[in-house]
N, CA, C and O of each residue as an XYZ file, in Angstrom:
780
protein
N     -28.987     13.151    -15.394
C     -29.432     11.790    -15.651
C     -30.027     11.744    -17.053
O     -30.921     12.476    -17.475
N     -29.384     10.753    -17.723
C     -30.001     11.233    -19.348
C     -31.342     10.086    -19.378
O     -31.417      9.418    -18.347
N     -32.381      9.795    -20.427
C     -33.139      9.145    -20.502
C     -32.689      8.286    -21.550
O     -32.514      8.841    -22.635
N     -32.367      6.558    -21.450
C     -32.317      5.930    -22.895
C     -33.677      5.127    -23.202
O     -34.308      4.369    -22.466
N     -33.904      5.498    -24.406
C     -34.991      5.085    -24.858
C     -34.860      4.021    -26.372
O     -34.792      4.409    -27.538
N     -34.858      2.811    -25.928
C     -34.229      1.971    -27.279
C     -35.559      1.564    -27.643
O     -36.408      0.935    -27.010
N     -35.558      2.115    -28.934
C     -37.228      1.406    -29.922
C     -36.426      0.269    -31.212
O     -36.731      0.145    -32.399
N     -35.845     -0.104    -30.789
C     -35.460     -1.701    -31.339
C     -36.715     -1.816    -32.509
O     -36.557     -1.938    -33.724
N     -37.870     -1.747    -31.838
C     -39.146     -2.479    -32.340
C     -39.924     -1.152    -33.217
O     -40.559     -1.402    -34.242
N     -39.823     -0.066    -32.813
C     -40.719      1.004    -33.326
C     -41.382      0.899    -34.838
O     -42.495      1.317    -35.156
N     -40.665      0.406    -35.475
C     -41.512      0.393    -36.816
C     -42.695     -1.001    -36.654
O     -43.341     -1.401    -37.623
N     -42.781     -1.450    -35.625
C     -44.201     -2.203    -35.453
C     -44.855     -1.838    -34.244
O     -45.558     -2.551    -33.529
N     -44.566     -0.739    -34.112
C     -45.756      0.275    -33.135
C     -46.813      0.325    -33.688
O     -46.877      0.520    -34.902
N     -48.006      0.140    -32.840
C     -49.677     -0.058    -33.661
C     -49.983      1.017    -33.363
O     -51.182      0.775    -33.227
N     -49.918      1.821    -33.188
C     -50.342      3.151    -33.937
C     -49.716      4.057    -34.959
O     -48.501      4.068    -35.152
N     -50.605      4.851    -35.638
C     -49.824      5.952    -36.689
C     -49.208      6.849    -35.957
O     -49.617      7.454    -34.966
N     -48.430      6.889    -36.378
C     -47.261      8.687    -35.717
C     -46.466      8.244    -35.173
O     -46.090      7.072    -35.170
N     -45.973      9.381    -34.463
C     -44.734      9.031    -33.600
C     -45.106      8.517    -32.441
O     -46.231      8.801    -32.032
N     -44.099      7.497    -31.518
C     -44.595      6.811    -30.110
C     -44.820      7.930    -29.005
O     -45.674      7.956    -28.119
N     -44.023      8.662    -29.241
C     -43.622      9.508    -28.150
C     -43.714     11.152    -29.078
O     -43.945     11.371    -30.267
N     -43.372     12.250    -27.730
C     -42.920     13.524    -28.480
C     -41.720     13.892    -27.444
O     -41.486     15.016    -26.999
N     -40.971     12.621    -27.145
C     -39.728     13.147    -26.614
C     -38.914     13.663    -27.543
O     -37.827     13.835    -26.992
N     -38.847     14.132    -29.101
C     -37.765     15.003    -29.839
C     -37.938     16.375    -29.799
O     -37.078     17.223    -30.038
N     -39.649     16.637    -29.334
C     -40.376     17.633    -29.361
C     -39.822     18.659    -28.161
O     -39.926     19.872    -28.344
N     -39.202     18.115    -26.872
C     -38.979     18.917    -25.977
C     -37.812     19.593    -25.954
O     -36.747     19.032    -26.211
N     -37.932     21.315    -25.532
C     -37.159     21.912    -25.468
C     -35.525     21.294    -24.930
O     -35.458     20.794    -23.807
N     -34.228     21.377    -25.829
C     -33.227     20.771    -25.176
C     -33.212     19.395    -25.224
O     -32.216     18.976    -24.635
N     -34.102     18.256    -25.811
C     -34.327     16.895    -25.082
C     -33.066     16.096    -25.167
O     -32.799     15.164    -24.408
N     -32.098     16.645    -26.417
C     -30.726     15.779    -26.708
C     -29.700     16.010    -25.447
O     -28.780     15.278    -25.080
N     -30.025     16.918    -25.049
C     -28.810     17.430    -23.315
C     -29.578     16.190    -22.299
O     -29.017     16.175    -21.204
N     -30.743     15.131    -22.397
C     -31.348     14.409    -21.799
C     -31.255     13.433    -22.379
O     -30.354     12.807    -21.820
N     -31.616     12.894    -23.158
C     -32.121     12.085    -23.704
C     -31.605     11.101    -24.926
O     -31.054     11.761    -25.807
N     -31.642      9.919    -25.151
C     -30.623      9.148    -25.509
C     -31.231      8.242    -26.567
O     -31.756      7.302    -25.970
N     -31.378      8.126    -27.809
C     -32.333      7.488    -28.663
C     -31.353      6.731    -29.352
O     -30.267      7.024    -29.854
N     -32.456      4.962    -29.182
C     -31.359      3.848    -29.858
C     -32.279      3.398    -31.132
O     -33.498      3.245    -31.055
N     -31.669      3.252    -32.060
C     -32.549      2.052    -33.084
C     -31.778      0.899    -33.957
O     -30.668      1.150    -34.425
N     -32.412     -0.394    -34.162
C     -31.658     -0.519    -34.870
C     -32.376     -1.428    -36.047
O     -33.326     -2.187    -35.853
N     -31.588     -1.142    -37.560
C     -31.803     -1.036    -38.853
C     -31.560     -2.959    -38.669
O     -32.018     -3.488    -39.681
N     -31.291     -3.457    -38.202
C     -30.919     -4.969    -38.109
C     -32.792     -5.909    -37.533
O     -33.277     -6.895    -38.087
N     -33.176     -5.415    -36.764
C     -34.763     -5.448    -36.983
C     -35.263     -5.352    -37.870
O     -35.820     -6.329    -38.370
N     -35.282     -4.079    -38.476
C     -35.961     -3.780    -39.475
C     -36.186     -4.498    -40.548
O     -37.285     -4.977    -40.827
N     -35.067     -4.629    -41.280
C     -34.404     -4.776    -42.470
C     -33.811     -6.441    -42.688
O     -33.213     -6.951    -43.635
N     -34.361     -7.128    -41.096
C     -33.692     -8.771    -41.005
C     -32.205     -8.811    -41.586
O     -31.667     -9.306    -42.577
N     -31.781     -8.007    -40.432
C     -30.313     -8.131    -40.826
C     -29.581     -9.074    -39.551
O     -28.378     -8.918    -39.338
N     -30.197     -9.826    -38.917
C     -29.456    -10.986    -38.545
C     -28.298    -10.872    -37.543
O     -27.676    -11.842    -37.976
N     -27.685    -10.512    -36.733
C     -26.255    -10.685    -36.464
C     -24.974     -9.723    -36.785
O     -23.771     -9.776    -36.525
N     -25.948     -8.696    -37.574
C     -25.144     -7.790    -37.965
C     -24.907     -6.200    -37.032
O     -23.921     -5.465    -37.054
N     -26.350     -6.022    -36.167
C     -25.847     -5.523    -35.214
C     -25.674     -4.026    -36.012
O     -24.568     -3.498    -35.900
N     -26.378     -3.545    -36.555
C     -26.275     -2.016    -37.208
C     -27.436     -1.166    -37.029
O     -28.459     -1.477    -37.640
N     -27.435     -0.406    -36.477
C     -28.245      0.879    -35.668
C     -27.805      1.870    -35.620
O     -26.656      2.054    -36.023
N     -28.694      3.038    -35.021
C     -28.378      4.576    -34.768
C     -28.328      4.599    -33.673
O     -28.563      3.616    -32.969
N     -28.038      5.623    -33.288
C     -28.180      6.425    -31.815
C     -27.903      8.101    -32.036
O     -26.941      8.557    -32.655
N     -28.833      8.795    -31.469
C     -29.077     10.278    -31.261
C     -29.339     10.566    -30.039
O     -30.195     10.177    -29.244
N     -28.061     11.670    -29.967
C     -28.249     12.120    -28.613
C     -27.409     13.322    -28.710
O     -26.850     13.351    -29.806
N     -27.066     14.501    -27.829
C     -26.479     15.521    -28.269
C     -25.093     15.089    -28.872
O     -24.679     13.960    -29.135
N     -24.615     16.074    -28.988
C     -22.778     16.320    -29.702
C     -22.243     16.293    -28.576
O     -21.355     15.454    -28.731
N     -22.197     16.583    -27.730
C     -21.058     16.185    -26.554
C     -21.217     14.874    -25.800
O     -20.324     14.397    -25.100
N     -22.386     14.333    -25.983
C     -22.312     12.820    -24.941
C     -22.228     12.015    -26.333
O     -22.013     10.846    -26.012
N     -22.302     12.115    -27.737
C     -21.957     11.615    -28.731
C     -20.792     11.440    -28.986
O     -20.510     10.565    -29.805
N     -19.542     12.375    -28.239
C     -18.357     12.313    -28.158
C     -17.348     11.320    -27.273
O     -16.246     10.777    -27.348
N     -18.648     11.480    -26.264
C     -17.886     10.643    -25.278
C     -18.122      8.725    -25.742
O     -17.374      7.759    -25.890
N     -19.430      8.963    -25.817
C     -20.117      7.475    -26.919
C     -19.146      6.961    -27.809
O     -18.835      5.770    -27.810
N     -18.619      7.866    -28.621
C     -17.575      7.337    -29.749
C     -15.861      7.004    -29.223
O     -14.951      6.563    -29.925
N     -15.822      7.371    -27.822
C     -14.343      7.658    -27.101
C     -14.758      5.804    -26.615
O     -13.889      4.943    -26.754
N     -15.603      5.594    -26.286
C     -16.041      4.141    -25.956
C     -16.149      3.388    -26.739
O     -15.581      2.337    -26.442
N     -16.845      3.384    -28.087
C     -16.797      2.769    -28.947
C     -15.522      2.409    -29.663
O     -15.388      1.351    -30.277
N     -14.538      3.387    -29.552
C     -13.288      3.043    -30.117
C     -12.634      2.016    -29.128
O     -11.530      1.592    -29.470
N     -13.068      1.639    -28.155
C     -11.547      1.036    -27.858
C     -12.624     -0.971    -27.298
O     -12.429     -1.875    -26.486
N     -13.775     -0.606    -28.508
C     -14.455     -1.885    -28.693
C     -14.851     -2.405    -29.775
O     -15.356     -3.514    -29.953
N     -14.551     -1.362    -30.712
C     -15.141     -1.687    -32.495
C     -14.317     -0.477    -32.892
O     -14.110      0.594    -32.322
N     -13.848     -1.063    -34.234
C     -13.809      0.339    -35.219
C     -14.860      0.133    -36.056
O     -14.960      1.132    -36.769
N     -15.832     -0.808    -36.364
C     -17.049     -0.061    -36.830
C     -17.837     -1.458    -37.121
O     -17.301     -2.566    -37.133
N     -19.044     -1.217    -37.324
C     -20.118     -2.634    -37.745
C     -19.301     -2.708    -39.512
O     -18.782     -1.901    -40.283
N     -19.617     -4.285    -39.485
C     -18.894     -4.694    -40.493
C     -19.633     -4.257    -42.000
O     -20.862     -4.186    -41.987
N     -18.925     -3.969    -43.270
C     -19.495     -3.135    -44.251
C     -20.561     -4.014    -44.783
O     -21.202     -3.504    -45.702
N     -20.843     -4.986    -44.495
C     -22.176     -6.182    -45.312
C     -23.197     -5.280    -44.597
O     -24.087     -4.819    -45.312
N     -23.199     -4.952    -43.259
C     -24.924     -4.776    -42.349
C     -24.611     -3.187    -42.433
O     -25.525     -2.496    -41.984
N     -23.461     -2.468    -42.937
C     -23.950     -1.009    -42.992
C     -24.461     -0.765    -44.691
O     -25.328      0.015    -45.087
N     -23.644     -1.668    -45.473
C     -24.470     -1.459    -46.776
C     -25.788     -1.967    -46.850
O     -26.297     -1.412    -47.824
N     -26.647     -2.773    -46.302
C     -27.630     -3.308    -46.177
C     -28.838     -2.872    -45.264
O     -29.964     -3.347    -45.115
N     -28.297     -1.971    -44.801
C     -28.897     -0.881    -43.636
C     -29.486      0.278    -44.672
O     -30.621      0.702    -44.889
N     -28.239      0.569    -45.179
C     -28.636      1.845    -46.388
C     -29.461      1.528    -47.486
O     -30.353      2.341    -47.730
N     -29.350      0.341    -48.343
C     -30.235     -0.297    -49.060
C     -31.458     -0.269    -48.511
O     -32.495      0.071    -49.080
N     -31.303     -0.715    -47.144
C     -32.903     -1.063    -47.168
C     -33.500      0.230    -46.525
O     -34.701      0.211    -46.254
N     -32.818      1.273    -46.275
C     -33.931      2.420    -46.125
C     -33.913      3.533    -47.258
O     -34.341      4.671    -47.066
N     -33.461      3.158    -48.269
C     -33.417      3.930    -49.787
C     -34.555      3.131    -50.274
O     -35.550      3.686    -50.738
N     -34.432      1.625    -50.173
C     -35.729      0.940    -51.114
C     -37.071     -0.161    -50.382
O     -37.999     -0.737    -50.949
N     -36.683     -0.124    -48.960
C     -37.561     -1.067    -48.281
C     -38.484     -0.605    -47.284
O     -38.848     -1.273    -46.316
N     -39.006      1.068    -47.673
C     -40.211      1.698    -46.810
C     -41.265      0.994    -46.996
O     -41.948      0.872    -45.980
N     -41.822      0.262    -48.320
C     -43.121     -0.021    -48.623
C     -43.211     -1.741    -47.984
O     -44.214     -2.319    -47.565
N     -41.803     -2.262    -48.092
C     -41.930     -3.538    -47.779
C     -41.761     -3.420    -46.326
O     -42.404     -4.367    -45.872
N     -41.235     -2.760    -45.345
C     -41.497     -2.711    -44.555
C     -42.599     -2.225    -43.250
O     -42.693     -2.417    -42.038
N     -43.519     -1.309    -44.579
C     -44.875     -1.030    -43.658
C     -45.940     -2.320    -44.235
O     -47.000     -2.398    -43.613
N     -45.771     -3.146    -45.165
C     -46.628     -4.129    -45.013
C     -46.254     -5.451    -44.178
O     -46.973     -6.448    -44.246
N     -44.834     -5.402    -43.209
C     -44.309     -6.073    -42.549
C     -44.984     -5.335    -41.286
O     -45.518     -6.140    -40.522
N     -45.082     -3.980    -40.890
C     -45.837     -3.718    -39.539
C     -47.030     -3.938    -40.504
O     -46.586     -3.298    -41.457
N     -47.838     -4.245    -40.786
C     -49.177     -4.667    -40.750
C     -49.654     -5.800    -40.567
O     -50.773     -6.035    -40.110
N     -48.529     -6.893    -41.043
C     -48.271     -8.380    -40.741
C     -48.153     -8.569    -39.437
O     -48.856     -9.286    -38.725
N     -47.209     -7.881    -39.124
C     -47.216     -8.247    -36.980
C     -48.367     -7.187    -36.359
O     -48.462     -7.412    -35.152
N     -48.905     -6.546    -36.609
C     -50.063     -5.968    -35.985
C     -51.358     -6.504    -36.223
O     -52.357     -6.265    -35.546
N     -51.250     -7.630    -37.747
C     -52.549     -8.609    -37.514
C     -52.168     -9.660    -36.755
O     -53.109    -10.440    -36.899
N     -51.361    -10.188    -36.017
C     -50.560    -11.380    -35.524
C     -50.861    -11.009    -34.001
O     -51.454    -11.649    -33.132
N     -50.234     -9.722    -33.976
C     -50.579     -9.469    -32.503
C     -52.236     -9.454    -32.110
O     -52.720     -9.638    -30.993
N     -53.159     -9.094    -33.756
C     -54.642     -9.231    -33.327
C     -54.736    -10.394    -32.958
O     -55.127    -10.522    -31.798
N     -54.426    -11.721    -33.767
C     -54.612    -12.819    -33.888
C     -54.589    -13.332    -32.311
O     -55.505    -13.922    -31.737
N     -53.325    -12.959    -31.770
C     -52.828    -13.260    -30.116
C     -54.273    -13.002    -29.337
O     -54.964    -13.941    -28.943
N     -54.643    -11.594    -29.163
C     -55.548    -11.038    -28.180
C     -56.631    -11.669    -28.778
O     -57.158    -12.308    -27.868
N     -57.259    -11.844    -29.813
C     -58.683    -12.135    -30.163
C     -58.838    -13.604    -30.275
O     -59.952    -14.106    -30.425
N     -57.699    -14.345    -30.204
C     -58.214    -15.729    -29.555
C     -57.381    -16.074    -27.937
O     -57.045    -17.149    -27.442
N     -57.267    -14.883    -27.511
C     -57.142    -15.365    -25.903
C     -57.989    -15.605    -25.026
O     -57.663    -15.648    -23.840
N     -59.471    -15.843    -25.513
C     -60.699    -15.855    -24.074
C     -60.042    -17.539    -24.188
O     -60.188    -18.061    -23.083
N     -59.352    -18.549    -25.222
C     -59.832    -19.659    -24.893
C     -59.281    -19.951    -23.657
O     -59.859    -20.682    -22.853
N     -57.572    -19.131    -23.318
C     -56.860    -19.702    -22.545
C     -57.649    -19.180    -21.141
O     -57.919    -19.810    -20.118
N     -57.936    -17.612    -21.550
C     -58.345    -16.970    -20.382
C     -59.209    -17.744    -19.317
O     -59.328    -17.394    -18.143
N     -59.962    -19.164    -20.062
C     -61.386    -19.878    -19.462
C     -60.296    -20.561    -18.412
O     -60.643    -20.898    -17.280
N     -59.044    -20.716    -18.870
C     -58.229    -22.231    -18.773
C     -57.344    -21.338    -17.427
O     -56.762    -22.097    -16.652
N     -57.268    -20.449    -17.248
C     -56.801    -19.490    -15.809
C     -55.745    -19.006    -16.718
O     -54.661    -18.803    -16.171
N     -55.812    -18.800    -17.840
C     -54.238    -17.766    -18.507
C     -54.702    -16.369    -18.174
O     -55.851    -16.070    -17.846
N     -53.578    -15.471    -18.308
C     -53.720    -13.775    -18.524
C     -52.878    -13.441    -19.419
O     -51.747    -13.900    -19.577
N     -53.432    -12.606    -20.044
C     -52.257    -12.009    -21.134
C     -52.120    -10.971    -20.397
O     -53.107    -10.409    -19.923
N     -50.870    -10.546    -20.179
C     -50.169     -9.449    -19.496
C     -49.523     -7.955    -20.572
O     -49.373     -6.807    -20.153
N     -49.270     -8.402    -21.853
C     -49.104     -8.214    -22.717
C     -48.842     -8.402    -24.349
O     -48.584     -9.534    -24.760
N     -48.889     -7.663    -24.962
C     -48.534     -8.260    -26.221
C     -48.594     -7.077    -27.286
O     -49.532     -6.365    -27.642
N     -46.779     -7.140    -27.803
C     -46.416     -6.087    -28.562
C     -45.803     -6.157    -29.492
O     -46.650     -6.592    -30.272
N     -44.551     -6.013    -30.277
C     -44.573     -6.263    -32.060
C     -43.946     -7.474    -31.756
O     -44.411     -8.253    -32.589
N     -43.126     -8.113    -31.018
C     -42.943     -9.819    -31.335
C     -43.502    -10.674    -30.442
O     -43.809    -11.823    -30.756
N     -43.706    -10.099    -29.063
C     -44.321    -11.036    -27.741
C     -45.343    -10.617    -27.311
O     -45.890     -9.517    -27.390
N     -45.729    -12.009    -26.600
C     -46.650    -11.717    -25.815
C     -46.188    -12.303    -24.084
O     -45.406    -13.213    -23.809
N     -46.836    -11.581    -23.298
C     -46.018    -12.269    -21.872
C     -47.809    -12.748    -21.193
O     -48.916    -12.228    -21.055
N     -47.210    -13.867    -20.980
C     -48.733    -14.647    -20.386
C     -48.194    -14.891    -19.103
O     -46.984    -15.062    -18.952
N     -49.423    -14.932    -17.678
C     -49.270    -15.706    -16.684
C     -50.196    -16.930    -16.583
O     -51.411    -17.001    -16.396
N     -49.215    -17.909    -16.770
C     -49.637    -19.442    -16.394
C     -50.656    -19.722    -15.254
O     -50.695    -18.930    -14.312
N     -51.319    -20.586    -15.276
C     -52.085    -20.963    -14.251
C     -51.807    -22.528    -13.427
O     -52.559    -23.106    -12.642
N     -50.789    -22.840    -13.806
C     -50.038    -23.893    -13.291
C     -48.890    -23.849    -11.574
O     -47.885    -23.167    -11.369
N     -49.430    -24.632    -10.846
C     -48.656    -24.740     -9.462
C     -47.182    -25.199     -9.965
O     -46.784    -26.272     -9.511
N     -46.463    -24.603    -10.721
C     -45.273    -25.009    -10.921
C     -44.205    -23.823    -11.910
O     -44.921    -23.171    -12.671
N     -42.954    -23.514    -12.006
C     -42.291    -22.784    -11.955
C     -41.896    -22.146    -13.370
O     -41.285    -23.012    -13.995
N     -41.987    -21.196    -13.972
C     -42.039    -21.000    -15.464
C     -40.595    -21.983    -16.045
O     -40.507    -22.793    -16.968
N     -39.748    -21.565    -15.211
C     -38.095    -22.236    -15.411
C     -38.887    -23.875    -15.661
O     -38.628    -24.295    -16.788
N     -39.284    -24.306    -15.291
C     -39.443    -26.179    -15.316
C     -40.402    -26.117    -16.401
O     -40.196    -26.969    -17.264
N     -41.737    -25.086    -16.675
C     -42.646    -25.466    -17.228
C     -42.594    -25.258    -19.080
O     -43.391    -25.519    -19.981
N     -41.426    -24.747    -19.033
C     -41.167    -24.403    -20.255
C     -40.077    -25.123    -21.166
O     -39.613    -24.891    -22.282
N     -39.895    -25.992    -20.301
C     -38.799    -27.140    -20.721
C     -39.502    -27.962    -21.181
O     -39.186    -28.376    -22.296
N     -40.678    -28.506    -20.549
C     -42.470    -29.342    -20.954
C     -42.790    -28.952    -21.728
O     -43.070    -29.738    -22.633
N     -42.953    -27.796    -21.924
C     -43.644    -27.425    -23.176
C     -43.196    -27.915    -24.598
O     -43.932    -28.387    -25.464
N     -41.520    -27.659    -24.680
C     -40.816    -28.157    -25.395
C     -41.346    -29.844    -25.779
O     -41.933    -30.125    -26.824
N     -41.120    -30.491    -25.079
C     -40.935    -31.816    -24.963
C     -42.538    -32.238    -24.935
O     -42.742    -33.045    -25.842
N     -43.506    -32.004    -24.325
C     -44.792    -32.287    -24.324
C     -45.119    -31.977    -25.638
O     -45.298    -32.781    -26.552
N     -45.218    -30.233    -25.699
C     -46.705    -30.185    -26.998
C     -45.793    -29.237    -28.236
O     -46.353    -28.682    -29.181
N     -44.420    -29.206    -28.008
C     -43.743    -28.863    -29.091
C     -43.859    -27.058    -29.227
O     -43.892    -26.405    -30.270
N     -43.897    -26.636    -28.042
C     -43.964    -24.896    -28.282
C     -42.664    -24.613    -27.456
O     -42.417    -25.205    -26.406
N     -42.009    -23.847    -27.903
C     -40.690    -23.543    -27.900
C     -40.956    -21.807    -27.002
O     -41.690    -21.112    -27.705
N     -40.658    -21.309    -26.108
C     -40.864    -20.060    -25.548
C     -39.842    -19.684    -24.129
O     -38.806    -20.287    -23.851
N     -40.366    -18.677    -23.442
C     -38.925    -18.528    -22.797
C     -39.728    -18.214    -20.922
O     -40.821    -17.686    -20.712
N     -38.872    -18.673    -19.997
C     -39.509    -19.058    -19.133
C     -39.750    -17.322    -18.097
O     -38.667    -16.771    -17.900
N     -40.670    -16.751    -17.660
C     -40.562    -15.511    -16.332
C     -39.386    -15.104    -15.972
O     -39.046    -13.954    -15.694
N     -38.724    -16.116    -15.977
C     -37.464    -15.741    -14.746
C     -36.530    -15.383    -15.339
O     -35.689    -14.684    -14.773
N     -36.406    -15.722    -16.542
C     -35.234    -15.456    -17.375
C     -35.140    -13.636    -17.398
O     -34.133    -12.940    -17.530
N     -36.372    -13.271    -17.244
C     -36.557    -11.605    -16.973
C     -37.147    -10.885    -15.814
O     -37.724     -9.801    -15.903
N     -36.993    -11.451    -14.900
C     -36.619    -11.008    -13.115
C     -35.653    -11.238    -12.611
O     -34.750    -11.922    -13.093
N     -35.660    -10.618    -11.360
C     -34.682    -10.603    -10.520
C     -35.038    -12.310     -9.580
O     -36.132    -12.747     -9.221
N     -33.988    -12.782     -9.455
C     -34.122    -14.506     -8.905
C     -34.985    -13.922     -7.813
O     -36.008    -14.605     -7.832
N     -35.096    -12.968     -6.832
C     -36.020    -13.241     -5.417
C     -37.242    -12.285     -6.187
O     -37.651    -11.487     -5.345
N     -37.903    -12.114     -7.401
C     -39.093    -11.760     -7.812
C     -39.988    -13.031     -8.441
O     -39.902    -13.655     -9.499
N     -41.117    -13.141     -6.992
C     -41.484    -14.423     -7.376
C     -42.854    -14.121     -8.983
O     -43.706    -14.997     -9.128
N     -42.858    -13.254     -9.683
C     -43.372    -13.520    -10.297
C     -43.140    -14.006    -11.651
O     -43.940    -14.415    -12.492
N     -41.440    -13.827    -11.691
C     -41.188    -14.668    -13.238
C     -41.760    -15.917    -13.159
O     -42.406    -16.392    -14.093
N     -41.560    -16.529    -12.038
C     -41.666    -18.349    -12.117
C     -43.509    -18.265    -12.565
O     -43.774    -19.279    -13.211
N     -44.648    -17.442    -12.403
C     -45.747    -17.464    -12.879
C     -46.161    -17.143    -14.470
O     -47.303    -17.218    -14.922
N     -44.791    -16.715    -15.307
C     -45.033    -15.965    -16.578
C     -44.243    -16.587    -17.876
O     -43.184    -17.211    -17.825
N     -44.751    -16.377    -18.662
C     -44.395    -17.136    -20.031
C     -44.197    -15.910    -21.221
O     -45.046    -15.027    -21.345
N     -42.947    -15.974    -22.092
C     -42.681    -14.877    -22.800
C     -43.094    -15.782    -24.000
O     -42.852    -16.982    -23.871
N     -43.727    -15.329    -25.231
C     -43.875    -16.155    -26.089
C     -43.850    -15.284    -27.605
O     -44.456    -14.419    -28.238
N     -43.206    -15.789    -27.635
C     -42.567    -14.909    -29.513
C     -43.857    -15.321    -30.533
O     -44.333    -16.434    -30.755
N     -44.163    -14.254    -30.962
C     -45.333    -14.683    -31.774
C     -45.125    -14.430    -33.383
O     -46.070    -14.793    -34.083
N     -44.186    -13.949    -33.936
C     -43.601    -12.868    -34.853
C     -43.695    -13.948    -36.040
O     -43.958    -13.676    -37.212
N     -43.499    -14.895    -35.651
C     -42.808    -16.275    -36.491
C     -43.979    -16.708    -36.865
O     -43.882    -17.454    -37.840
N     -45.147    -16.538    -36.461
C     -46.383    -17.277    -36.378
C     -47.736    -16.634    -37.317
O     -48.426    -15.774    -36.769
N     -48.017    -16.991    -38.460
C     -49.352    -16.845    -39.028
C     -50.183    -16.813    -38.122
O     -49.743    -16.927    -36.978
N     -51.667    -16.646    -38.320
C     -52.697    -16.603    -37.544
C     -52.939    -18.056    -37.563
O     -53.607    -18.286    -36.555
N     -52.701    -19.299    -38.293
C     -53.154    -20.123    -38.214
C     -51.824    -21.170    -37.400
O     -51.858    -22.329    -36.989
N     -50.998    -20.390    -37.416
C     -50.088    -21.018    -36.500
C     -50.292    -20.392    -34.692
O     -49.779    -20.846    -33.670
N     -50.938    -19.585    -34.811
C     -51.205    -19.126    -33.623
C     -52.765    -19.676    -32.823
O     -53.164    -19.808    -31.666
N     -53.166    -19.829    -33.839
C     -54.372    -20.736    -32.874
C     -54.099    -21.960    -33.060
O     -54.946    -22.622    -32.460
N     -52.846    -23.067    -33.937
C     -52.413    -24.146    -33.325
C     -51.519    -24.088    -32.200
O     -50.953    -25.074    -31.728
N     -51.397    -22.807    -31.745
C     -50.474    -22.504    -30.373
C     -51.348    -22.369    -29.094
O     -50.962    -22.654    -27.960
N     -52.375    -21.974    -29.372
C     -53.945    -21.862    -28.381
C     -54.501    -23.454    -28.245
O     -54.871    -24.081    -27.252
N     -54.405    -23.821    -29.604
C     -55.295    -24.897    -29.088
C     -53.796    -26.266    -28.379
O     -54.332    -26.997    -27.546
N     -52.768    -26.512    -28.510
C     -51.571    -26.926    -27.297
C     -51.806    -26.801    -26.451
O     -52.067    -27.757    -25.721
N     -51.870    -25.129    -25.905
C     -51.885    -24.304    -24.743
C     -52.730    -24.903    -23.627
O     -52.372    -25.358    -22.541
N     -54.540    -24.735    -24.431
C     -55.788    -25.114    -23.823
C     -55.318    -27.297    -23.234
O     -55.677    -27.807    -22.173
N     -54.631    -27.897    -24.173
C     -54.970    -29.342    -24.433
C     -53.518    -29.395    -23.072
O     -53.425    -30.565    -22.703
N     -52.880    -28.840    -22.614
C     -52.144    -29.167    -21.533
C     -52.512    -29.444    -20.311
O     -53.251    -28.685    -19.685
N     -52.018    -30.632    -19.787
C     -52.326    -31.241    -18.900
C     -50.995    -31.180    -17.467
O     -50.232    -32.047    -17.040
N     -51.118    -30.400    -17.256
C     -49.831    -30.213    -15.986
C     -50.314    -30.649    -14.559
O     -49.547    -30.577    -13.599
């Protein structure tokens, strides 16, 4: 059973070092399956260009699959991949410092909602996942949101299983896009809703 471990996001991990020391273990590539991709990083959009490490023989079989679905990401997002990790280390660690004050911004003005029955459940380099305090279904309540107080976000359910009743209690909310001062005009919406 191999382990896949996709860090999509890793370069806005809030801590220094590495996330993990899964490279560290004896053998871990005969296990273990590492995704990333340079299209995060680097705001490459649609282009869909990443790594993957994992041994030489399940790398073989990986590429026996890949052939008969791509002959390869298109040359704009692999030249732009390489560019930006030859010249965009510095611009990209003051980009994790930007979403790691954003994500402060999230937690250190959440007591307002917290008064209002919110929970932050989490919150990591682009989201945060809140549970609502509303008698009504994330799927319906997030369509309101839209249309009421103009916050655009994505409803619980869209990431459960339909008979897990706790999507319909949870709110995914992209914060990435958002200054700190766009984020406490997202708190103060939040608090001023009337459901």
């Amino acid at each position: 059973i191999a382990l896949i471990v996709d860090e999509t996001y890793r370069d806005y991990h809030s801590q220094d070092g590495a996330p993990h020391a899964l490279f560290s273990q004896p053998n871990a590539l005969d296990t273990f399956i590492h995704l990333y991709s340079f299209s995060k990083a680097f705001r490459l959009t649609g282009h869909r260009v990443g790594a993957l490490i994992t041994s030489k023989a399940r790398l073989g079989e990986i590429e026996k699959f890949l052939d008969t679905i791509a002959i390869c990401p298109g040359q704009i997002g692999q030249a732009a991949a390489l560019w930006g990790l030859e010249n965009l280390s510095d611009w990209l660690a003051e980009e994790r410092n930007e979403i790691i004050r954003r994500c402060g911004a999230i937690k250190a003005g959440f007591p307002v909602l917290a008064a209002k029955g919110w929970e932050l459940k989490s919150a990591g380099a682009y989201f945060a996942y809140m549970k609502h305090p509303f008698d009504i279904s994330s799927a319906d309540l997030a369509p309101r949101l839209v249309s009421d107080s103009g916050i655009l976000c994505l409803p619980g359910t869209m990431f459960c299983p339909t008979d897990d009743p706790s999507g319909a209690q949870h709110l995914r909310i992209a914060f990435a896009n958002l200054d700190a001062n766009g984020i406490a005009t997202l708190y103060q919406r939040l608090v001023a809703l009337n459901i």
